[in-house]
N, C-alpha and C positions, 0 to 999 in steps of 0.2 A: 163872382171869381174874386179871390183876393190878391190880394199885391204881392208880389216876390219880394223879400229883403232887397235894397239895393245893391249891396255888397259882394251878391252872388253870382250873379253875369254879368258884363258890358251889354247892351244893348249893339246889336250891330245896326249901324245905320248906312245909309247908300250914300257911297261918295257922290258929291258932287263934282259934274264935268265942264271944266272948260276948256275952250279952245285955244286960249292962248295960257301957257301954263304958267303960273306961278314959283315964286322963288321955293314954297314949301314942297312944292310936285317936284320941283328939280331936286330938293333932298331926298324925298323918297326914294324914288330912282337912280338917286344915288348906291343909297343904299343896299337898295334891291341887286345891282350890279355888284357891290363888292361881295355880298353874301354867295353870288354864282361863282365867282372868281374865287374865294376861297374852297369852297367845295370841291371845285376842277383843283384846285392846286393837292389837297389831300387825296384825291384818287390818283393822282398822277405819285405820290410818295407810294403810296399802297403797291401800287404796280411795280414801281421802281424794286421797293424792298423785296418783294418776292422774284423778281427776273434776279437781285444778286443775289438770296438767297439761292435760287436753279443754280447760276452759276458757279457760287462755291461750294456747295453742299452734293448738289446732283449731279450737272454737268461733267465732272472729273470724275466721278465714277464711271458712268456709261461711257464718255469718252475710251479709260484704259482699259475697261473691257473689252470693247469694239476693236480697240486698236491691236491688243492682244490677242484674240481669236482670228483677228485676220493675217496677224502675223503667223501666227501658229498655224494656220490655214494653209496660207499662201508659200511658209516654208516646209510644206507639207507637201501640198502639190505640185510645188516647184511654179508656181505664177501667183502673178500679183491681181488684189482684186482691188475694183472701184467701189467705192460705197454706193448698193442701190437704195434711193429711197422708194420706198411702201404706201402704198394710199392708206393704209390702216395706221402707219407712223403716226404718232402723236401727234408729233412737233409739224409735221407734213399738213396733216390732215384737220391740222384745228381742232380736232375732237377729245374732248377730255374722258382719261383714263381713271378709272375707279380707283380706290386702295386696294380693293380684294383683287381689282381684273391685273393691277401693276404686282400682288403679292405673288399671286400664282406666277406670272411672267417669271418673275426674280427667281422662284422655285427651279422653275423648268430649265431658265438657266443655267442654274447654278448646277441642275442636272445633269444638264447637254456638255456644260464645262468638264464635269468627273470624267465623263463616257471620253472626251477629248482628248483629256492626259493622260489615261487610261493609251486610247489607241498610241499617243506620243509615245509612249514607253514601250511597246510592241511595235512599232515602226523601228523603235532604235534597235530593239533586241533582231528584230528581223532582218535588219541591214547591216549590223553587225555577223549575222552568219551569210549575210552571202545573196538573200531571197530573190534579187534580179537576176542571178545567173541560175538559177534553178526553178521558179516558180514567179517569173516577171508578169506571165498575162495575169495570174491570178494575183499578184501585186497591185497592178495598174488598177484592176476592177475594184479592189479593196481603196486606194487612194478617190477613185474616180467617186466610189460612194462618199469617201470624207469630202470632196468636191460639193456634192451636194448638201449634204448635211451644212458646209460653209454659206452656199445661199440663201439657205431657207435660215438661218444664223441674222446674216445681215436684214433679214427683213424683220425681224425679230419672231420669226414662227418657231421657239423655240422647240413646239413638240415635235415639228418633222424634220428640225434639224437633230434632234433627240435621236430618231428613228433611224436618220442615216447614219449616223455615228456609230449607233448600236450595230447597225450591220455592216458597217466597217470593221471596227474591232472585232467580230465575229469570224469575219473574212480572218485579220489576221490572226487570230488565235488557232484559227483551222489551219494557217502555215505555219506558225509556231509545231502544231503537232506534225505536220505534216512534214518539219524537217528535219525530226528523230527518226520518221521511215524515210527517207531522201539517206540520211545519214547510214543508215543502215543501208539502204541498199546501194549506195553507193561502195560502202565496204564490201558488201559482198559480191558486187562487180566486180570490184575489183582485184578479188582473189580470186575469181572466177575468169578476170583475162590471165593475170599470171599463169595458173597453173594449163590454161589454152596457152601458153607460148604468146598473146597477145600484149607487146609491149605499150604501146599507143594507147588501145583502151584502157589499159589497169593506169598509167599516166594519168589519165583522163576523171579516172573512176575517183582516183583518192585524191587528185586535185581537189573534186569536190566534196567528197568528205570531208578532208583538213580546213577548205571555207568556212566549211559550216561548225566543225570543233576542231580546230586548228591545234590542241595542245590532248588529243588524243592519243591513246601510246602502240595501242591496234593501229589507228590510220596512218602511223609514223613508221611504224614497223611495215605494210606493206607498199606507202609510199617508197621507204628505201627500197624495199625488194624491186619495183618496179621500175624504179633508176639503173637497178642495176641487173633488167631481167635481159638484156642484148648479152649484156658479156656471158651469163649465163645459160644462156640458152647455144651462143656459139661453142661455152665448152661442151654442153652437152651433145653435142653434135661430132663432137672431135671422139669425147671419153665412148661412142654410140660404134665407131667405126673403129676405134681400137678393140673392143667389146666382140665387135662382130670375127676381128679376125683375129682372136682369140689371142692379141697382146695383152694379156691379161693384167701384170701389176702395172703396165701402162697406164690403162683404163683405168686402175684403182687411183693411183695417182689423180688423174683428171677428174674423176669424181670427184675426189677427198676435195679439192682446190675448186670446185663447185659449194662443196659446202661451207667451206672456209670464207668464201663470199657472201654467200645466204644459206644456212643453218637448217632455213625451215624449206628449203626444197626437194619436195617429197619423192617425187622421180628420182633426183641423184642419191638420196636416199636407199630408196628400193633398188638403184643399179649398184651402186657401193655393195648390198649386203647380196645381190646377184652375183657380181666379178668375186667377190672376197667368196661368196660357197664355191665359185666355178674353181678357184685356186686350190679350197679343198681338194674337190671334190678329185682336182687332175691330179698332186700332190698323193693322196689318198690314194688312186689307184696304181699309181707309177710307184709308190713303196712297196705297195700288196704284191703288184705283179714282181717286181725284184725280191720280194725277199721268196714269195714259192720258188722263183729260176734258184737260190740259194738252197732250197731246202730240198728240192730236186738233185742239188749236187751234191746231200749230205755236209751242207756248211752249215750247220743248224744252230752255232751260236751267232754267226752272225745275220743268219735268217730271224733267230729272235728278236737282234734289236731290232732289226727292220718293222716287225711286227708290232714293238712294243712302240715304234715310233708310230709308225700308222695306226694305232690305239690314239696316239695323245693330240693326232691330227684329229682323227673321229672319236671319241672317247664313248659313243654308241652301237660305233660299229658294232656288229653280231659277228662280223666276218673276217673280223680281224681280230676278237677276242678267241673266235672258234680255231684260226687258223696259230694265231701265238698259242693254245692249247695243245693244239696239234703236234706243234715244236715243242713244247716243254714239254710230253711226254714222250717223244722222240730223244728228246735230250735226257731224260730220265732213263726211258730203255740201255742208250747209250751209255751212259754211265756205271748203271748196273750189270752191263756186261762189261766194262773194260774192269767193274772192282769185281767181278767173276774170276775174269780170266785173270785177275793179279793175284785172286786168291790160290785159285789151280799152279800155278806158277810158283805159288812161296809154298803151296804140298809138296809140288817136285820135286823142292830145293827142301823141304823137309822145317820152312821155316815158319813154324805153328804157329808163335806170336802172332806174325804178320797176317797168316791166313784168316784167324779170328777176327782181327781189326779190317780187315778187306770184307771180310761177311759181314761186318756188325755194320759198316756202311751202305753196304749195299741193303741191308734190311730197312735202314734208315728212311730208304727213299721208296721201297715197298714192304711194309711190315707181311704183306704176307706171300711170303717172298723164300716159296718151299724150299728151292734145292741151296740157297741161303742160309738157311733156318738147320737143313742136315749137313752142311759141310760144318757150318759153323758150329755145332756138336762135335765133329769131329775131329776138329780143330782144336777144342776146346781139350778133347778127351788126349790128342797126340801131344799138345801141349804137356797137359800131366805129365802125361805118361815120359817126355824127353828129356823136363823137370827134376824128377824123380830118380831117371836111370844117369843123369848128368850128376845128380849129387852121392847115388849111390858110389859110382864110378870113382868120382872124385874123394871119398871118405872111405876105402876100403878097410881100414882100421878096426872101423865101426863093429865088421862082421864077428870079431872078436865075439861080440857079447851073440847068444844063442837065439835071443828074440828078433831083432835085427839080421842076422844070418838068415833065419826063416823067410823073415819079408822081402828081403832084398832077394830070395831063392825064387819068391813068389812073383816079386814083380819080373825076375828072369823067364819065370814061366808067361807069363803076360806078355812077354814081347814077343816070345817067339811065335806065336798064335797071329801076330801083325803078318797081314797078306794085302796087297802086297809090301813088300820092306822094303825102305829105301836106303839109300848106301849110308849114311848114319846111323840108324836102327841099325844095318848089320853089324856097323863099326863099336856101337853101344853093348847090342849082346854077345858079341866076340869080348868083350872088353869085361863087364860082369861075368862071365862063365869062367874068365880066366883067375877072376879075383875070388868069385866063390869057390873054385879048383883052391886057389893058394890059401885060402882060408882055411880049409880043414890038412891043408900039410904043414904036418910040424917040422919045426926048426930046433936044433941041438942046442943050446945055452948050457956055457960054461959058468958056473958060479964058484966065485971064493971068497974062504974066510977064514976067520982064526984059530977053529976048532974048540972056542971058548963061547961064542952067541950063537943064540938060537935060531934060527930061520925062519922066517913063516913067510911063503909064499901067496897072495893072495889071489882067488880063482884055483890053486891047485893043492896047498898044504903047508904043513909044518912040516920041513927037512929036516929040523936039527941041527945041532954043529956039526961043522966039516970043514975041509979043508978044502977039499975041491969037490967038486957034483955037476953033473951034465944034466940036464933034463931038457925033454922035449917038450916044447909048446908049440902050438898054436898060433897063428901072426894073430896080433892084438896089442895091447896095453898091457902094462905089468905091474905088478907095485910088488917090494919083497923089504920086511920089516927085520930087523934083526932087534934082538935084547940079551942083557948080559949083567946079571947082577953086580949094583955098584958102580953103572957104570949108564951112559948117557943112548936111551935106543937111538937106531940109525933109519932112516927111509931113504928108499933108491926106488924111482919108478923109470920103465924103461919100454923101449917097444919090442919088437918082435916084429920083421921082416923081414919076408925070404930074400927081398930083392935088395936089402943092404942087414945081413947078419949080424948081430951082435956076437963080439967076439969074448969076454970077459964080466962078468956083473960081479963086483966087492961085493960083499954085506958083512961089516966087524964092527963092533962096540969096541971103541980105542978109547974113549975120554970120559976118566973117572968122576962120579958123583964126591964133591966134596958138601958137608954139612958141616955150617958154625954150629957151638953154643947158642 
């Protein structure tokens, strides 16, 4: 074997022992002690630095959570909780917790926190509508599960505090919805006691409606109805027995001031538009019946207004249009015979004019309207005919000329053929007979002149000069020209009648023609 370099190991050699120990052994030992004392003092900083690290770093974390979720907890449930520790606790239990077993924890938390302030915010909206006076047990149950969810919290389990959270929030979300149908049916409660006359429950109903949407414009509307269904209901009780004993615009009254307080009250409604036909309807017959007793006593225009009044009460009556019908063609008849009998009246009296304007009315109102239709011909024709004999009469001159004498002989024959005649027609052809008699008798005229112009007579001749001459004419018009050489003609026209004679007719050329250069 060969040697080892010295250089390379210490040889260990075995201490020697003694009993009584030496100044160098008490150095050793020295030594050895300070070397343990040191060590112990660095594990003891190690420790130190990490317990203030927990403290500043960790410690205040879990602390304001803890404290936070029990606050939120405990103002939740309405009670205050103890901190329970956990044999599984860390800090309890001595046992050290992994990074991955404390990361998932932190997770689950921060989980169970969401689901937490979650239910906070459905706790407030809940208790903002009301949720204790309408759905309290199912309240409590919903709290009672956040109750637990808070213990199993403090032990740090955070998944089954996860679990009850969850079904707390559940809970309240199912009363969330469950107090849009509470809402609803509370509204429809509550028009359902209204219209029952129930003032107490409809109170009741929308009391709780308006809890739950308080600025509702439905549950405000029959909230007021509801306040005010007593007085209501008392008038309708009052407007019910005027109604019955047939005070009729009483009851309407009393209505009307039913709706005047509440609008939408459907009974005072339906009796308002009952009373107001009843008023019709009595209106309506008490006109009818008066105006027949009128039209019974032949008062037929004031039976029409009546009619036409009781038309504008019922404007479908059948039997009040049939009956104003009735009357206006009763008024019709009546009228065509009094413009009959006015016509027959102005024949007697011979007054044609009138009779034609009496028929022409009365056609008016029935065109076919026979014995009308012939008198009014008649009329017509007598008219002419009185026309005619009035002018003849009046113009007896006329007859003078040959053509005229014929017609006026003609229409003398025309009148007397009238049957029967009445006292003017006799008086008319008495009166022409007499003037056609005097027509053809001649009358004597004297004419003079100066035995130096000539005559000419128009209608009967040239006379010649003379001095005096008689001739017979004819009553008529005359015209008698004289001319005389040298000398300026004369015209004289004159008449001829018997009933004031012409006593003397001139005709002489006295005023010489002079001719200048």
């Amino acid at each position: 074997m060969q040697d080892k370099p010295e250089n390379s190991h210490s040889r260990i050699k075995p201490a020697s022992i003694s009993l009584t120990p030496a100044s160098n052994q008490v150095e050793e030992v020295t030594g050895t002690a300070n070397k343990w004392r040191s060590f112990l003092v660095w594990c003891g900083l190690m420790c130190l630095a990490m317990i203030v690290f927990a403290v500043i770093f960790i410690l205040p974390e879990w602390l304001a959570s803890n404290t936070t979720d029990r606050e939120s907890i405990s103002s939740k449930t309405g009670t205050e909780s103890e901190p329970v520790i956990s044999e599984s606790t860390p800090a309890v239990s001595g046992k050290q917790v992994s990074p991955w077993t404390e990361a998932q924890m932190a997770k689950q938390r921060k989980e169970t926190q969401d689901i937490l302030s979650e239910m906070l915010k459905k706790q407030n909206s809940l208790e903002e509508l009301g949720v204790s006076e309408w759905a309290n047990d199912e309240y409590k149950t919903a709290l009672q599960l956040a109750e637990s969810g808070d213990a199993f919290y403090r032990q740090r389990k955070f998944s089954q505090a996860r679990g009850s959270y969850q079904n707390g929030l559940d809970e309240l979300n199912r009363l969330l919805e469950l107090s849009e149908r509470t809402f609803a049916d509370a509204v429809a409660n509550g028009y359902r006691a209204i219209e029952a006359g129930d003032a107490g429950s409809a109170k009741e109903a929308f009391k709780l409606a308006l809890l739950i949407k308080p600025d509702d414009g439905n549950a405000i509307r029959g909230n007021n109805r509801a306040q005010l269904l007593n007085d209501v209901l008392e008038l309708l009780d009052r407007g019910n027995s005027l109604l019955e004993a047939d005070r009729l615009e009483e009851a309407e009254t009393v209505y009307q001031q039913v709706l005047d307080i509440d609008p939408d009250t459907g009974i005072a409604t339906q009796r308002l538009t009952q009373t107001r036909q009843n008023i019709i309807d009595r209106d309506f017959t008490k006109t009818m019946s008066d105006g027949f007793a009128l039209l019974e006593d032949n008062r037929l225009e004031n039976a029409r207004r009546l009619f036409q009044k009781a038309l504008k009460i019922k404007p479908s009556a059948q039997e009040a249009r049939n009956a104003l019908k009735q009357t206006e063609n009763r008024i019709t008849v009546a009228r065509i015979n009094n413009l009959l009998a006015k016509a027959e009246e102005s024949e007697q009296s011979e007054s044609w004019t009138e009779a034609v304007d009496y028929n022409e009315q009365a056609l008016k109102l029935d065109t076919n309207l026979t014995v009308a239709q012939t008198r009014k011909q008649n009329a017509v024709f007598r008219t002419n005919l009185d026309q005619r004999l009035t002018y003849a009469i009046s113009n007896p001159l006329r007859l003078s000329d040959q053509s005229v004498y014929n017609e006026v002989k003609a229409l003398y024959q025309q009148a007397i053929k009238i049957n029967p005649t009445g006292r003017k027609l006799q008086d008319q052809i008495i009166s022409l007979k007499n003037i056609l008699d005097r027509a053809r008798k001649p009358v004597v005229v004297t004419f003079q002149s100066n035995n130096l112009t000539d005559v000419t007579l128009y209608k009967t001749g040239n006379i010649e000069s003379f001095t005096t001459r008689q001739v017979s004419l004819v009553p008529g018009r005359y015209v008698a020209v004289g001319k005389r050489e040298g000398y300026r003609d004369v015209r004289v026209e004159f008449f001829v009648d018997p009933e004031k004679p012409v006593t003397t007719i001139v005709v002489q050329c006295e005023e010489k023609v002079t001719f200048g250069r």
